[in-house]
N, C-alpha and C positions, 0 to 999 in steps of 0.2 A: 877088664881087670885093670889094665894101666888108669884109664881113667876115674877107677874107682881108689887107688890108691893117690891118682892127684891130689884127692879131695881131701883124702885123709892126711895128708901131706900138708895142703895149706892149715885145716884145723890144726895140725900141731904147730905150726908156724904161727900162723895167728895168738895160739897158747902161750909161746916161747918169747913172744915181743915184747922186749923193757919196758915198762913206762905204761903196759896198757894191757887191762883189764878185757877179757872176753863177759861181756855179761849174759850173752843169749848167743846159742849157735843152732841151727836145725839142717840137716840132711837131707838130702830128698828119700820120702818124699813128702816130710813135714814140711818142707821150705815151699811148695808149688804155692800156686796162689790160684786163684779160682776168678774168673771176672768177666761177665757177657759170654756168657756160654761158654769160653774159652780156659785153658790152662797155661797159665805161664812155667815154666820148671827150669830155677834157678838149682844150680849143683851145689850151693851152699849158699846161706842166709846167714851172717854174724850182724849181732850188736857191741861195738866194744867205748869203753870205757878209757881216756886218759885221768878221772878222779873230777875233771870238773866239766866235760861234755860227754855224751852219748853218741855216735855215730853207727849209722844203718848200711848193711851193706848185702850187695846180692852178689853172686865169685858164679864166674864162667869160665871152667876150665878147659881150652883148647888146647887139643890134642895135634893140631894140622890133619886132623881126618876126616873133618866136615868139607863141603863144599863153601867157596865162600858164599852161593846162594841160600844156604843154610844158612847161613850166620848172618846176613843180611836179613833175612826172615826172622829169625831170633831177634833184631835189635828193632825191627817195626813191631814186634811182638813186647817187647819193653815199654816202645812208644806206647802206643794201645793202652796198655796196662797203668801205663803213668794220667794218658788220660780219662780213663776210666774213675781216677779219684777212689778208688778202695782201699789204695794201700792206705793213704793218706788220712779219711777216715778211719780206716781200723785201726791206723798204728799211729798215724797224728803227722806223718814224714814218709816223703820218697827215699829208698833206697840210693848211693850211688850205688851203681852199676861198675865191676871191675868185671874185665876180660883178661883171663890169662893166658896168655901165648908161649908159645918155644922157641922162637927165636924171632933175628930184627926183621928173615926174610918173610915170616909169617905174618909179621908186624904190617909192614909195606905191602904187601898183596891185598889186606884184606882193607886198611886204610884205603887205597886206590879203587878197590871195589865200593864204598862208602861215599864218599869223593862223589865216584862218579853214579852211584844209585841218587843221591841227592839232585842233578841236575836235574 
């Protein structure tokens, strides 16, 4: 339930931003993406608008209830995705990718975990 009101929480935040147009939003689970047998499942997929660029986005709302191995799992599952070339076909552009956290300690744990899955 928390989480499901995060989500609802950034769309109306996204909604509420000066200056900038939401032009496309989807929820899961219209936002998954499908690719090499595989599902990616972003919590939220916006398109928005400043009037004179478009910007693509996929919103991962961390709760601190995953494991960071989960979430490390999650971002090779982005990778994956990114080079699998469908989004890019289908929609012409890669997503960035945002990670919402709860705070700086969440921040630094999962950074460090990242970090060090990289070596």
């Amino acid at each position: 339930m928390n989480h499901t009101l995060a989500v609802s929480e950034l769309n109306v935040q996204l909604m509420g931003m000066a200056g900038i147009a939401v032009v496309d939003v989807q929820f899961e689970p219209n936002c998954w993406r499908t690719y090499s047998g595989n599902t990616l499942k972003p919590d939220l997929y916006a398109v928005t608008s400043d009037g004179e660029y478009e910007d693509s986005w996929f919103f991962e709302i961390d709760l601190a209830t995953e494991a960071p191995s989960r979430i490390l799992s999650k971002c090779e599952q982005y990778q994956d995705y990114y080079r699998s070339g469908v989004e890019q076909s289908d929609y012409g552009v890669f997503p960035k990718v945002v990670w919402i956290i709860p705070d700086s300690k969440r921040r630094d744990s999962l950074q460090g975990h990242i970090r060090q899955s990289a070596n």
